[in-house]
N, C-alpha and C positions, 0 to 999 in steps of 0.2 A: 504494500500500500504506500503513499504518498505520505511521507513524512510527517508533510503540513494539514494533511486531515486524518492524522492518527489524533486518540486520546489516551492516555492514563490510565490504568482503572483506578476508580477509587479501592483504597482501602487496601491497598498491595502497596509493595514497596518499589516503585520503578528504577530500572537499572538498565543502560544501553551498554552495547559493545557496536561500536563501530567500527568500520573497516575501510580505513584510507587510503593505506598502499596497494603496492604488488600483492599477489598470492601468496607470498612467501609468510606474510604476519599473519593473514588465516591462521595457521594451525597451532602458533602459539595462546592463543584465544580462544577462538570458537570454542574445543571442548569443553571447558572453565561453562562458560554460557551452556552449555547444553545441561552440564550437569548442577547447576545451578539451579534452571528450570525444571529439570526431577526430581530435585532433591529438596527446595524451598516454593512449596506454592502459592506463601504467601509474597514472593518478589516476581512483579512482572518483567519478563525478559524480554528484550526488543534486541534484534541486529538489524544491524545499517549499514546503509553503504552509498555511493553519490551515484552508480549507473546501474542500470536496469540487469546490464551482463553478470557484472560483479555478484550483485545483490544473486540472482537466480544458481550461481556456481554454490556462492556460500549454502542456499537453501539446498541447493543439490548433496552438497555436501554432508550437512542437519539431517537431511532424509533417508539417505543411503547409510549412516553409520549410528544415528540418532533415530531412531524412526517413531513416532510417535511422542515426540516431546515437544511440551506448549512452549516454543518459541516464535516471537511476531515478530516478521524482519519489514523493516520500514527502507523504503526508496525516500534517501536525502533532496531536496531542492536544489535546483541549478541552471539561473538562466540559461539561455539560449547563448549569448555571448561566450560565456563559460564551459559549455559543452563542449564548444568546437576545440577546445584546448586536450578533448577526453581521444587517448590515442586511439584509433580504427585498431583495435585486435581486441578476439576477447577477452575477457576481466581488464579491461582497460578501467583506471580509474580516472577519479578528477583529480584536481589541483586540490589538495589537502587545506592551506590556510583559508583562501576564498571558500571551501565548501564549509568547512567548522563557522567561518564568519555567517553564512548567508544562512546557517541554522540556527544561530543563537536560540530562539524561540525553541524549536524543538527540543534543543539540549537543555534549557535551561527546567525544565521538565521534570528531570531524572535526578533520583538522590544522587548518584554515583553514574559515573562514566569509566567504563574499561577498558584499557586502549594497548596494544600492544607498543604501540611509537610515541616518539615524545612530541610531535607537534600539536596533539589536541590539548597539550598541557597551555595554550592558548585562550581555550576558551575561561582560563582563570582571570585575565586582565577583562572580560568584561561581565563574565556572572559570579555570584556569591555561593552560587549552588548550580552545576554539583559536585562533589568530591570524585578527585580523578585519581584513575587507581591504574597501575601500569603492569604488565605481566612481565615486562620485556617478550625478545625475539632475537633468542640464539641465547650460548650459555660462552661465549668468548673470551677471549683476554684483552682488547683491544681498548686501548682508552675509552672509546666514544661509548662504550657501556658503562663509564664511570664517570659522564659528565656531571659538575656543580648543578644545573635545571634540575638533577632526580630528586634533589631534598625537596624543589613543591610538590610531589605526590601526595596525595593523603596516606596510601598503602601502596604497600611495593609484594607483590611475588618473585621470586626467587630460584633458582634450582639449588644449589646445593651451599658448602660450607667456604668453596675457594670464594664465590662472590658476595656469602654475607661476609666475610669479614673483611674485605677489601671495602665495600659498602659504607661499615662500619667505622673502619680504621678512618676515611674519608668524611667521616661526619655527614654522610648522603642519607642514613635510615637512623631511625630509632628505635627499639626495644617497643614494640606493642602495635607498630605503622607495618609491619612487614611479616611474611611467611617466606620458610625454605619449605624447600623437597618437593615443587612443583617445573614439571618439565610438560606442558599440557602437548605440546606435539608427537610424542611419544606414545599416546594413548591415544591421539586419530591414528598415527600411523601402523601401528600393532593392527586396528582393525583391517587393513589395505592387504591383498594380496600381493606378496613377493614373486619380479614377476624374472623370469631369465631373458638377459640382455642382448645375446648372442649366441646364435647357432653354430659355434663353434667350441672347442676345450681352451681357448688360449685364455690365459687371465685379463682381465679386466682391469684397466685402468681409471680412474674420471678424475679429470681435469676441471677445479675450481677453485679459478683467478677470482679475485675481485677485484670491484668497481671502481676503488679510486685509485688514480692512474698512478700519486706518490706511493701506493702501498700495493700497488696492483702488479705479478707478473706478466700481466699480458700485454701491455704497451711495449714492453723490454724485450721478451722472449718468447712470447705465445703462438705466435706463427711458428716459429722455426720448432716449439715442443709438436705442435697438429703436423707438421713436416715428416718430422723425425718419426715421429708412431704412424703415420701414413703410409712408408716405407718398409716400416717392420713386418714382420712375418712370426713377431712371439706374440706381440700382446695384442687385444683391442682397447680404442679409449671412446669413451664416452667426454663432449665437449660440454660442459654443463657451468657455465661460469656461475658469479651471482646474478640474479634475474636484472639487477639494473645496472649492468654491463654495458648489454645490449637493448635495454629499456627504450621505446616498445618495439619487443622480435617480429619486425615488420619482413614481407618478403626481402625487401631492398638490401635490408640487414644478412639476411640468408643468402644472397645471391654475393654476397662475399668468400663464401667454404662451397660455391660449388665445385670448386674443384675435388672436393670431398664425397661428392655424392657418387654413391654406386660403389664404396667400397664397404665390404661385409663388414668388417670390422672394425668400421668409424660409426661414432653417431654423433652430430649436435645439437642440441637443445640449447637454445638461445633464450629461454623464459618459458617454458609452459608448465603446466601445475607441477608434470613430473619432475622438473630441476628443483623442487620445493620440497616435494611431499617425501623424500628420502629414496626415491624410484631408487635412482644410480649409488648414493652412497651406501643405500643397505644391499647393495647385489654386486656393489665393486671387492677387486681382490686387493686394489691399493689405491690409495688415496693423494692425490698431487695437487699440491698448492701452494697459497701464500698466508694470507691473514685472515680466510673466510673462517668466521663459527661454526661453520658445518664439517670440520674436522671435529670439533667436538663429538658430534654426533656417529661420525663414521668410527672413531674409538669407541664407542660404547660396547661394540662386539669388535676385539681386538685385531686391530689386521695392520699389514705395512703402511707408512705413510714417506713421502718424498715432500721436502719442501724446499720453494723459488725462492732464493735471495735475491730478486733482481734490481736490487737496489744497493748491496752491498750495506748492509744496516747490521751494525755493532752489536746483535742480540743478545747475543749470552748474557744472562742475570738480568733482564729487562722483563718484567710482567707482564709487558705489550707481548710479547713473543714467550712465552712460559710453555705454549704449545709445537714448540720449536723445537721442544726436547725427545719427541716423542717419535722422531725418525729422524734419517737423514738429511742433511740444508747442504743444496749444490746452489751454485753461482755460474755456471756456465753450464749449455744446454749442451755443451760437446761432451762432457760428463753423465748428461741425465740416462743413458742406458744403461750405464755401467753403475750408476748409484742408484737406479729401481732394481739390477740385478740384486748389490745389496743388501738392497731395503728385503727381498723376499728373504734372501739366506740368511737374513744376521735379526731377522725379527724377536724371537726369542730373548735377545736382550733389550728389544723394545717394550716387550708385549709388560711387564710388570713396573714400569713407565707409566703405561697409557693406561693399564689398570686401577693404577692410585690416581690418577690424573680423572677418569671417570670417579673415582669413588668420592674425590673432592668437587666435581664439578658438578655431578646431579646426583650425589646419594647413592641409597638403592634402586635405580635407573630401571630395574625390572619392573617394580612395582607403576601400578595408575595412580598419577599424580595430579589430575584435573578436579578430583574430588576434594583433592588436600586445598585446592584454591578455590576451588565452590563453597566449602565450609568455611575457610577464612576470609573472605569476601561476606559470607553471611554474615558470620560473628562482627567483620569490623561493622556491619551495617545498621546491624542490630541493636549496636552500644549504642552507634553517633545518632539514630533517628531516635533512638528511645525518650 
């Protein structure tokens, strides 16, 4: 329904989760909301989103892993002017500050607003209500997960004990504002069939660079790495950077790796749900990159991992790069086959590395942990409206 001719119900506690970016902050959310909505019936759940594509993926999403749970997904407002700004692919979305601005009314609604990004932390400079509550989106080491803006949260969610206490150490959270041992992606993705990549026995590689170009190997070296595996005859690679790499994976954008097409075992994904939803990192045999969070993720079940210097960055003992420990770091691409060889042989004395490295980044990562943030999301809600 339209945003603007949604109501409230009386007598329920309204709570939105919006959805402003890429697909990629989907899945650290939505399930929190889903299980929110079966687990408290006295809080009404709304998701939102600024386009029509978006908004029907998420509900696709709701129905196929959630099926029967009362959640109301509202289509945000957005003039006509602003539309044309919404990229032609689908889950294209809007431009985030103008679509929070042009709702204020809407938002202004909800006790709480849950947001996996920091930009909705916006709508504070111009309403009093509602309390904005952040899940994050990735479990990383990278600065920009530990910017000064996270102290205005009302509540913060958390994965595990490496990020509360850096959090903490930072003066970013306090003792009653925040929950660990929530990793809500984890518990869509478990429901998703694991799917095999390649018709072949060769191992699997996926390549994910990320997006900013000072921290990104792929300005540096990315071509010459899809060259090099193009070539080869041991491994396949899957090409799955971060989705806004190549934000929005329009043909135009594709028609760059055709010379890539038609070989068995190349694949690239330039953004679609799969570069999100764990497709490639839970079915790759190694893992190749730079500073994306989704190493996180690909340790959690322990496998090799290769990592780009291509910037020649002084890592060792840097927190920014703590993930850096957990396989090998080459700096020339004229070395990267010889150091994936390596990374398979010499695993073993990675794997208890990357083990304690999960154990500190999401806990017990087995367990469902969108309930552990459905419940604390209640409780903080339940103090502050009481």
């Amino acid at each position: 329904m339209q945003a603007e001719k949604g109501s409230v119900m009386t007598g329920r506690i309204p709570i939105c989760f919006p959805f402003l970016a890429q697909v990629h902050q989907a899945f650290h959310s939505l399930p929190i909301a889903m299980e929110l909505a079966r687990r408290y019936p006295e809080l009404d759940v709304h998701v939102a989103s600024g386009t029509a594509d978006h908004l029907d993926w998420l509900k696709g999403l709701a129905e196929t892993f959630y099926p029967g749970v009362p959640v109301r997904f509202d289509l945000l407002r957005l003039p006509g002017v602003l539309r044309r700004f919404v990229p032609r692919v689908d889950q294209g979305v809007a431009p985030k500050l103008p679509l929070l601005l042009w709702n204020l009314g809407y938002f202004s609604r909800f006790e709480a607003v849950v947001t996996p990004e920091r930009t909705t932390l916006a709508l504070k400079r111009f309403l009093k209500r509602p309390r904005i509550i952040w899940t994050r989106h990735g479990a990383g080491d990278r600065a920009s997960g530990f910017q000064r803006e996270i102290a205005k949260f009302d509540f913060v969610l958390m994965a595990g004990n490496k990020i509360e206490q850096r959090l903490l150490a930072e003066g970013l959270v306090r003792p009653g504002r925040y929950a660990t041992g929530v990793y809500a992606k984890f518990d869509l993705v478990r429901r998703m069939p694991r799917r095999r990549l390649f018709d072949n026995d060769r191992p699997t590689i996926v390549y994910n660079p990320h997006f900013w170009p000072s921290l990104s190997s792929w300005p540096v070296m990315g071509r010459r790495v899809l060259d090099l595996v193009a070539a080869s005859d041991r491994y396949n690679l899957v090409f799955a950077p971060h989705i806004r790499l190549f934000y929005p994976p329009t043909a135009a954008r594709y028609r760059e790796f055709e010379v890539y097409r038609g070989l068995s075992h190349m694949r690239i994904d330039l953004g679609s749900p799969a570069s999100a939803d764990m497709t490639y990192t839970a079915n790759a045999d190694l893992y190749l990159g730079d500073v994306s969070s989704q190493v996180a993720e690909f340790v959690a079940e322990p496998r090799p991992c290769v990592f780009l210097n291509a910037h020649g960055v002084d890592w060792r003992g840097d927190p920014d790069y703590r993930f850096w420990m957990l396989g090998p770091v080459v700096e020339d691409v004229a070395m990267l086959e010889e150091t994936v060889e390596r990374a398979f042989a010499t695993h073993d004395f990675y794997r208890a590395r990357q083990q304690a490295y999960v154990r500190e980044t999401f806990g017990a990562c087995e367990r469902l942990t969108a309930p552990i943030g459905a419940d604390a999301i209640a409780h903080f809600l339940h103090e502050a409206v009481a």
